[in-house]
Structure formats: C-alpha cells, structure tokens
C-alpha positions in Angstrom: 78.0 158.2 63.8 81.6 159.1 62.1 81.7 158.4 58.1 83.4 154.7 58.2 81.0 153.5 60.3 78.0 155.1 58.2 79.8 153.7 55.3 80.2 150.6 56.4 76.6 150.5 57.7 75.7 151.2 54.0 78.0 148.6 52.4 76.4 146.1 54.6 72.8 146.6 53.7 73.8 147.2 49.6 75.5 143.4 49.8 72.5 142.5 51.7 69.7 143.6 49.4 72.0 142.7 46.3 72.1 139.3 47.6 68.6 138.7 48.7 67.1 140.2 45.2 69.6 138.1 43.0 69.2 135.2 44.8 65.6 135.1 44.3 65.8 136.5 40.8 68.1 133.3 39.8 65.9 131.2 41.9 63.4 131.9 39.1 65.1 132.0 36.3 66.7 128.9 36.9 63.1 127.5 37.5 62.1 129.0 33.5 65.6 127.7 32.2 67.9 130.2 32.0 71.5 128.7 31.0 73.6 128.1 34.0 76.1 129.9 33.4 74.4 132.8 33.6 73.0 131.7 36.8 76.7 130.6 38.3 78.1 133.9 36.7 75.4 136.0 39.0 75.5 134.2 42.1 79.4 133.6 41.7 80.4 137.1 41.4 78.1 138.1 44.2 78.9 135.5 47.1 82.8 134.5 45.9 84.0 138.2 45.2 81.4 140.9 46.5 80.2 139.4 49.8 83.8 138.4 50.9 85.4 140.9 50.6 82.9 143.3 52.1 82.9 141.2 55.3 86.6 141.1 55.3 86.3 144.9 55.2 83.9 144.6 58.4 86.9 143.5 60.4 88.7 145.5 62.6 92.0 145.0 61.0 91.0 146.7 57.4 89.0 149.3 58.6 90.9 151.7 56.6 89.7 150.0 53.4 85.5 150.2 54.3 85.5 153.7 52.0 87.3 151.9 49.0 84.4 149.1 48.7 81.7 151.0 47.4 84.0 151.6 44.6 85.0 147.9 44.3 81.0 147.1 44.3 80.4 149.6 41.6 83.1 148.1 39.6 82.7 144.6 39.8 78.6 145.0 39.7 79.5 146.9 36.4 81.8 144.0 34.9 79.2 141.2 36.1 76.5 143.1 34.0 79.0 143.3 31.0 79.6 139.8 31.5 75.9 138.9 31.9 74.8 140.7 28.5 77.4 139.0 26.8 76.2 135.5 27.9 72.7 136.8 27.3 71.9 139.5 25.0 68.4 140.1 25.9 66.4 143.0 26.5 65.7 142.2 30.1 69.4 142.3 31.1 69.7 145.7 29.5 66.7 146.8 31.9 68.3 144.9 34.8 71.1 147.8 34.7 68.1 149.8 36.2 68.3 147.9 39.1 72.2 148.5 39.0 71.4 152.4 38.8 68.8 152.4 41.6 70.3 150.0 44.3 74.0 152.6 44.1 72.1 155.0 44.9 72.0 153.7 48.2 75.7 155.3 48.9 74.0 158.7 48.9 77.3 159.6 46.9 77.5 161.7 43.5 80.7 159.9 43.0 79.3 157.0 43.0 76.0 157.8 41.1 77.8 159.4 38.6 80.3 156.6 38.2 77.1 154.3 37.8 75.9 156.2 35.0 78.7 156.1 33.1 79.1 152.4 33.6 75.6 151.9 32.7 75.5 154.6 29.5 78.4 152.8 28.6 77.5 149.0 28.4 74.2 150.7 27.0 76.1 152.1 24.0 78.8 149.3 23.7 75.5 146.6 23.3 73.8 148.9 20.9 76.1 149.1 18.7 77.2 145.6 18.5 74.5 143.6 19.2 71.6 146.1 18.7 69.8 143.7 16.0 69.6 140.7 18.7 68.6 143.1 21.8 66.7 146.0 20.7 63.9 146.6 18.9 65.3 149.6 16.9 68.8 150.4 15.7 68.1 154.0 15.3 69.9 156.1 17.1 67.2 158.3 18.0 66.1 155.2 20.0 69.2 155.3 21.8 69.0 158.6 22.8 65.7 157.7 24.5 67.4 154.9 26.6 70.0 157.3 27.0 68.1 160.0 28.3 66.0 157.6 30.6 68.9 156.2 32.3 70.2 159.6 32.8 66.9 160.4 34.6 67.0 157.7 37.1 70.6 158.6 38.1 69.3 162.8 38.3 66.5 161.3 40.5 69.0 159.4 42.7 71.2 162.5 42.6 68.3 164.1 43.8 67.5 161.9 46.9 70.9 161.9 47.4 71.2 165.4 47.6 67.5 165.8 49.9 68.9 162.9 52.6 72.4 164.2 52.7 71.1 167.8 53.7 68.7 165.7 56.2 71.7 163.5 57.6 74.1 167.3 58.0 70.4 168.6 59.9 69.9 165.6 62.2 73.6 166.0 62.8 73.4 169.5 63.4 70.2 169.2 65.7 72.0 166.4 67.5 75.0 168.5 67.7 73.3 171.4 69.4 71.1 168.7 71.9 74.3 167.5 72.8 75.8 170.7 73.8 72.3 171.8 74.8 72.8 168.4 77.3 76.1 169.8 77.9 75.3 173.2 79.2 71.9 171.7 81.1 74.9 168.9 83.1 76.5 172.1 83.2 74.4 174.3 85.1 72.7 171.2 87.2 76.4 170.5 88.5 76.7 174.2 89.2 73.3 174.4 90.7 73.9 171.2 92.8 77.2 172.5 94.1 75.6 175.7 94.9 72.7 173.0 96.8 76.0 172.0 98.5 77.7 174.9 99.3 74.0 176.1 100.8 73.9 173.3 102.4 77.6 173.4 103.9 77.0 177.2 105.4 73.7 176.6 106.7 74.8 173.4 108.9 77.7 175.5 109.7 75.4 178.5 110.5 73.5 175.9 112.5 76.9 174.9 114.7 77.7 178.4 115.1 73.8 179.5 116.2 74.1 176.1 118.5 77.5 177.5 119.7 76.0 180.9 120.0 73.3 180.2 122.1 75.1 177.5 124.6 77.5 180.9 124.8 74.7 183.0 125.5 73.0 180.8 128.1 76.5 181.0 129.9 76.2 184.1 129.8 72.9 185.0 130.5 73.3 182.7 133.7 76.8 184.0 134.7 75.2 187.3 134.1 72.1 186.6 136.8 74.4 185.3 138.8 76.4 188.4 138.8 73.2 190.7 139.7 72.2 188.3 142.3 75.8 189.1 143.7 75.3 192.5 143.5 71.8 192.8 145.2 73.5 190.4 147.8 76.4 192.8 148.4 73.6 196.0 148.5 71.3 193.9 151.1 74.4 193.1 153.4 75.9 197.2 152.6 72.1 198.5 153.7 72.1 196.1 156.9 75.5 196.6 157.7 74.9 200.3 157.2 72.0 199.8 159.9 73.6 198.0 162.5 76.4 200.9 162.5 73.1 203.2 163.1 71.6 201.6 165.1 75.2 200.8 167.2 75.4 204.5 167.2 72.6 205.5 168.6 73.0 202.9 171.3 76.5 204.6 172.4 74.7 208.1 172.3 71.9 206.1 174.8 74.6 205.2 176.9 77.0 207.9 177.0 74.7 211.2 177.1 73.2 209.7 180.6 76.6 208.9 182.2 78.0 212.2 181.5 74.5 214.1 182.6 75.4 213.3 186.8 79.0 214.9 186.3 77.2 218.3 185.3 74.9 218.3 188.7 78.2 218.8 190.7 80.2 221.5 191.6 81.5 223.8 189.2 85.4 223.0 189.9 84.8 218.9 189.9 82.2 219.6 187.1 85.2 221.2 185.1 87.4 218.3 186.3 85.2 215.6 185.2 84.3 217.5 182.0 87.8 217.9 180.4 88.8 214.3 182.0 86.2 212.3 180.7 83.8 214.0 178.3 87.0 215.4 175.7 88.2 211.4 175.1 84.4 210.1 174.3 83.7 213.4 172.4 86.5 212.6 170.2 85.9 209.1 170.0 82.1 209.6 169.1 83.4 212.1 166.2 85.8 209.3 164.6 82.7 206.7 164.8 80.3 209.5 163.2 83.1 210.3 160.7 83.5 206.3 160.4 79.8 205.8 159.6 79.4 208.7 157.7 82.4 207.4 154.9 80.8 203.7 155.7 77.4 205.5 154.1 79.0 207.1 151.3 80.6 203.8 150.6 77.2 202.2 150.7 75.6 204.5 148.6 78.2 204.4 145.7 77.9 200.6 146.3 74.0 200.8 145.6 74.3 203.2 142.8 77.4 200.9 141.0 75.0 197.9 141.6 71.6 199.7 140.2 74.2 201.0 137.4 75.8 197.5 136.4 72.4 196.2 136.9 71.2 198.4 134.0 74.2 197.8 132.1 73.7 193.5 132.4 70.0 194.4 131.4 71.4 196.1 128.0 74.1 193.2 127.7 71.5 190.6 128.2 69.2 192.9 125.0 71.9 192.7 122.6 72.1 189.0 123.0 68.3 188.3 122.6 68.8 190.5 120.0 71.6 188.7 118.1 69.9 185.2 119.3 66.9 187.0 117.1 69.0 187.9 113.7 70.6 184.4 114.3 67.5 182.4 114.1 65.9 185.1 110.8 69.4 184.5 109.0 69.5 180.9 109.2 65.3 180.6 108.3 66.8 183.0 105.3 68.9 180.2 104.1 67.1 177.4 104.5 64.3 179.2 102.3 67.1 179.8 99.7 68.5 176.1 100.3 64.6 175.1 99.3 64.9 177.0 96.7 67.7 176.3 95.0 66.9 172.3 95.4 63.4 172.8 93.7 65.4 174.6 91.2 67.3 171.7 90.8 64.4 169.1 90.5 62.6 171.3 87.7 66.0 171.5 85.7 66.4 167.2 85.8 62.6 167.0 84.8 
C-alpha cells in the first residue's frame, strides 16, 4: 500500500468515527438541552466543511491533495473547539479536547500529534485565562500546569503508539517486501526448473526418435547383414560342389583315358613309339592344363571359404557393436527419464 492511499484510508475512517461519535454525542445533548447553536455549530462544521471536502479529496481528480487533509481536519477540528468553548464555557468542552487529542492520533504522524497539542495547550491557556472563573475550578496556575502536564501526557502516549505501529507498518512492509522477492525468486526457480522439465523432456523424446531411428537402422542392418552371410555360405556350398564335380570330372577322364592308351603299349615297339608320341603327348598335355585348371579352381575355393569364414566373423563383431550400442541406447534414455522424474517431483514439492 503506497502513502496516499494509506493516507487516504486513514482520512476516511477519522471523518468516520468523528462523525459517528459527534452525531451521537449531539443526539444527547440535544435530548438534555444544550443550546442549538452549539448543536448546529458541531454537526455544521463536521458534515458542511470536514466531510465534503474529505470526499472530494477521495476522487481521482484531487488525489494530490489527500496528504494536505489531515492538516485541514486538524485545523478546522481545532477552530470548531475554539468556537464551541466560546458558545459554551463549560468544563466538559475543555475535556472534550481529549477526544480531539486522542482521535489525531489516528494519523500515526508526530506532525500531526504535535500540531494537536499545541492547538489544544493553546485553547487550554487562552480559556484559562479569560474565562477561568466560569470553567475551572481553580485559577491557580499551578492548576494549570496539571492540565497542562496531562494533556501533554496523552499526546507522549499517542506519540508513543505512533512510534510502536509506525516501526510495525516499516516491519510488515519489510516482511512483505522480502515474501515478495522470496515469491519472486521461488517463480524464479520453478520457471527455471520447469524449463529444465522441458528441455528434459525435449531431448528425451528426441533421444526416443533417434533410439526408434536407431534400431529400425539396425534391424536393416542386422537383416541385410544375414542376408549377406547367407550369400556367402551360398557362394561356399556352390565353390565346394563345383570344386567336386571338377574332381570327380577328373577322375572320370583319368577312367577313360589310362584304359585307351593301355592297348597301344601291348604292340610293337616301332607302332608303340608311333602311337605313343601321336596320341599320348596331346592328352598328356591336355590332362596337365585340366590338373593346373582345377588345382588354381581349388586355391580359388579355398580363399573363397576362408574370405567367407573371415567376413562371417567380421558381420558377427559388426552385429556385437550394434547390440551393444542398441544396449547404451536403451540405459541412456532409462537415465533420463529417471532424471525427467526427478526433476518434475522437484517441481511439484517447490509449488507445494
């Protein structure tokens, strides 16, 4: 609450008791006939001068003016009491100024209390003085030192509360200062912790995509990679049967040959030597190329089977490392969903 409108707040509830009490208090004395002008000079000066102009404060349009009332009140409350004494010089108007004292002290202002006192201290002396044989019981001055002395202890006393709920209103501002940026730092840290709930959030459903992608990736290549080894113990099964059929076509030609050439060397020694260079050189040479042909087709066959066992191993290792990163995959993204947990039980305990 900023000082006009705690001003104003206290104008507003001054006027108000003001009113009520002196309404009621000339309600009675008009009922045990006190003079009507005192009554109209009461009730005049409160709802024709002090009320109006405290509402007309109220309004938007005068703000400015709501710290200059209190002032004006203590004034024209001061004035009206003159007035009052002077129209009836009796020893309950003089204690009415009590009242006056007491119902200032509602500003919670040492201006203002002081400015009461000397109002009051000074109608007190004026009275005394010139009318002291029609409202006092006592002239002496020594009397008036008493009044004088117990008017000034109902203003120290006011000064006093005054003082004790000013230093309350600067604590309860102070406390309510410090909750606010208290508030502050909490809206602070909730909105940090919430973004970090978001940003948690955010990289583990990314995480998720990528894993998702991941493994679609590795099923590809898990299955291209089977299909690849199924190639390769294809290509050894047909390099092994091939490999076969060239043995086996081999020893066949040996079957035939070695018993067609075996009736040439029961003849004569010149047709044997005929026969021998004619027909056995051409086949001998022939048989060599095959031999040499199947031996290189072996070799080949053999690498073949060791490349294949080889990439076989190697799609085995390949087809590790995936599980593998499948595995730190899955125990990373458990990892941040613990954390995202975490963090948004964090968050519920810090709005509680």
């Amino acid at each position: 609450m900023t000082d006009i409108e705690l001003t104003k707040k206290r104008n507003n509830r001054l006027v108000f008791v003001l009113a009520a009490v002196s309404t009621v208090n000339e309600m009675l004395s008009f009922t045990i006939g006190i003079s009507l002008q005192f009554i109209l000079l009461v009730m005049g000066t409160i709802f024709l001068i002090i009320v109006p102009m405290t509402l007309l404060s109220n309004h938007p349009k005068f703000t400015r003016t709501v710290p200059y009332i209190k002032y004006f009140i203590t004034l024209i409350s001061g004035v009206a009491l003159f007035l009052l004494i002077k129209v009836d010089p009796h020893m309950i108007n003089i204690m009415t100024m009590y009242f006056y004292v007491a119902i200032m002290g509602i500003y919670q202002d040492r201006v203002i209390n002081a400015l009461t006192l000397l109002i009051t201290l000074s109608i007190l002396c004026f009275y005394f003085f010139t009318q002291g044989e029609n409202i006092f019981h006592s002239t002496d001055v020594q009397d008036l030192l008493f009044y004088i002395i117990t008017f000034t202890l109902v203003s120290v006393v006011n000064l006093m509360y005054a003082q004790f709920n000013n230093t309350l209103q600067q604590e309860k501002e102070q406390e309510k200062q410090r909750a606010l940026e208290a508030k502050s730092a909490m809206e602070t840290m909730l909105t940090k912790i919430t973004e970090s709930v978001q940003a948690a959030n955010q990289y583990q459903n990314d995480l998720q995509v990528a894993t998702n992608e991941t493994n679609q990736r590795s099923i590809e290549i898990v299955s291209s990679i089977e299909n690849i080894i199924e190639s390769f113990e294809m290509q050894n099964k047909q390099s092994l049967l091939l490999a076969n059929q060239f043995n086996q076509v081999n020893e066949q030609i040996n079957n035939l040959l070695i018993p067609t050439l075996l009736p040439h060397q029961q003849s004569s020694s010149s047709s044997a030597t005929t026969i021998d260079l004619t027909v056995t050189a051409p086949v001998e040479v022939a048989l060599c190329e095959m031999k040499s042909m199947l031996q290189d087709l072996g070799a080949a066959t053999e690498i073949t089977v060791d490349m294949t066992e080889y990439n076989k191993g190697s799609l085995h290792d390949v087809l590790h490392l995936v599980s593998i990163q499948q595995q730190e995959i899955h125990s990373l993204s458990e990892s941040f969903a613990k954390l995202e947990k975490q963090l948004s039980r964090m968050n519920r305990r810090s709005q509680l």
